[in-house]
C-alpha positions as CSV (number, residue, x, y, z in Angstrom):
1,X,-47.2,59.0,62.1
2,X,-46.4,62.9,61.8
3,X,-45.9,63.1,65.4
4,X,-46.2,62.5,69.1
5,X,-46.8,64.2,72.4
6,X,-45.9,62.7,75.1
7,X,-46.3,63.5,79.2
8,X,-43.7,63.4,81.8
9,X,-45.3,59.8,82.6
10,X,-45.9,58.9,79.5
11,X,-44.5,55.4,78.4
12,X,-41.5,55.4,75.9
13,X,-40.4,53.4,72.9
14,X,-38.5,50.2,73.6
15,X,-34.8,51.6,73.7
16,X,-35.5,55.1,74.7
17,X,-34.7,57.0,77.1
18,X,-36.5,59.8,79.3
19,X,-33.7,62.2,78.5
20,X,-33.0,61.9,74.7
21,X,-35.0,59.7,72.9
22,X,-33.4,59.4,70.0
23,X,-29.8,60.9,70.6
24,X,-29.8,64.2,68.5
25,X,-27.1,65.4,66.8
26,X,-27.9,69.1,67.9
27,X,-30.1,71.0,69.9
28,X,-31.4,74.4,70.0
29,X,-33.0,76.0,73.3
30,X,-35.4,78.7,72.3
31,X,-35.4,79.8,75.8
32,X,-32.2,81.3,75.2
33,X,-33.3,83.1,72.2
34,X,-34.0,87.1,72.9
35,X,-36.4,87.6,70.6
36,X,-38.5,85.3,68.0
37,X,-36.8,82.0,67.4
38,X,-38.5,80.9,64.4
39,X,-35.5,81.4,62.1
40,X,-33.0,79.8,64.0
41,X,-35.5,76.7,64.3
42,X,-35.8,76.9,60.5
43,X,-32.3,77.1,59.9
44,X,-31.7,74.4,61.7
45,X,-33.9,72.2,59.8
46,X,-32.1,73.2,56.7
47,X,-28.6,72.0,58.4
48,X,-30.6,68.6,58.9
49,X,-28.8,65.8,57.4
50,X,-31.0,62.8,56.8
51,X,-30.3,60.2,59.4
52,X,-29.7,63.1,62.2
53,X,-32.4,64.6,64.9
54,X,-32.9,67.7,66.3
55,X,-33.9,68.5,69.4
56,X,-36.2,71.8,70.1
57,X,-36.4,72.9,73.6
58,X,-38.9,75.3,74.7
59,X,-40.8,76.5,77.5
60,X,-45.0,75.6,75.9
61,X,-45.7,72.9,73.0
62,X,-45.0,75.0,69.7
63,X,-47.9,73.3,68.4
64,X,-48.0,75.8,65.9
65,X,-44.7,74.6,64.3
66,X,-45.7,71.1,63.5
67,X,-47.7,72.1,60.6
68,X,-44.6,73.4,59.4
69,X,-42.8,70.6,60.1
70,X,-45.2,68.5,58.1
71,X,-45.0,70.7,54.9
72,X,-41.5,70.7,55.3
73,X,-41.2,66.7,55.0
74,X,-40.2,66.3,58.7
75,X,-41.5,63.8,61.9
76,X,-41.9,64.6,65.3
77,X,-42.1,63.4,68.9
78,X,-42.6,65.7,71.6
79,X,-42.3,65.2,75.2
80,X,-43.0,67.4,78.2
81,X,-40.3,66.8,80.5
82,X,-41.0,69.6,83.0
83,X,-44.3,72.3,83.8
84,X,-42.5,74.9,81.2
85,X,-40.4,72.1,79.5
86,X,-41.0,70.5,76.6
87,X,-38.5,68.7,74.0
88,X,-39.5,68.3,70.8
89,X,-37.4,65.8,68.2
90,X,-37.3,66.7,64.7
91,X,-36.2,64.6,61.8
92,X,-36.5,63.7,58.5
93,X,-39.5,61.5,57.3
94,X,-38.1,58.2,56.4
């Protein structure tokens, strides 16, 4: 599987939780970003150490960006915690 949306009711994986699914080692909040965040989201994929998840925040799905991810040789799960909140987890593909 490439990756996952979820909804704010949406059921989770055995042994995750609502507010980090799978732990990540680092997050980036493109919300904070003045300007366009694509290449701080690329380089932190680059700083990605197999093993470790990152975790996007935004304020829409950047449905866009999971092509990328795909080419790149990454997996994700997104969820949509809030109405202008969604988390998206990044890691390698195992």
């Amino acid at each position: 599987m490439v990756g996952v949306t979820r909804s704010p009711d949406a059921r989770l994986r055995p042994g995750m939780s609502a507010e980090s699914p799978t732990d990540p080692a680092r997050t980036l909040d493109a919300r904070e970003i003045d300007g366009e965040p694509f290449g701080d989201i690329v380089d932190a994929l680059d700083a990605l150490e197999p093993g470790e998840t990152f975790r996007l925040v935004n304020s829409f799905e950047p449905q866009p960006l999971y092509s990328v991810l795909a080419d790149r040789g990454f997996v994700h799960e997104t969820d949509q915690v809030g109405p202008e909140e969604w988390h998206v987890y990044i890691s390698h593909e195992s």
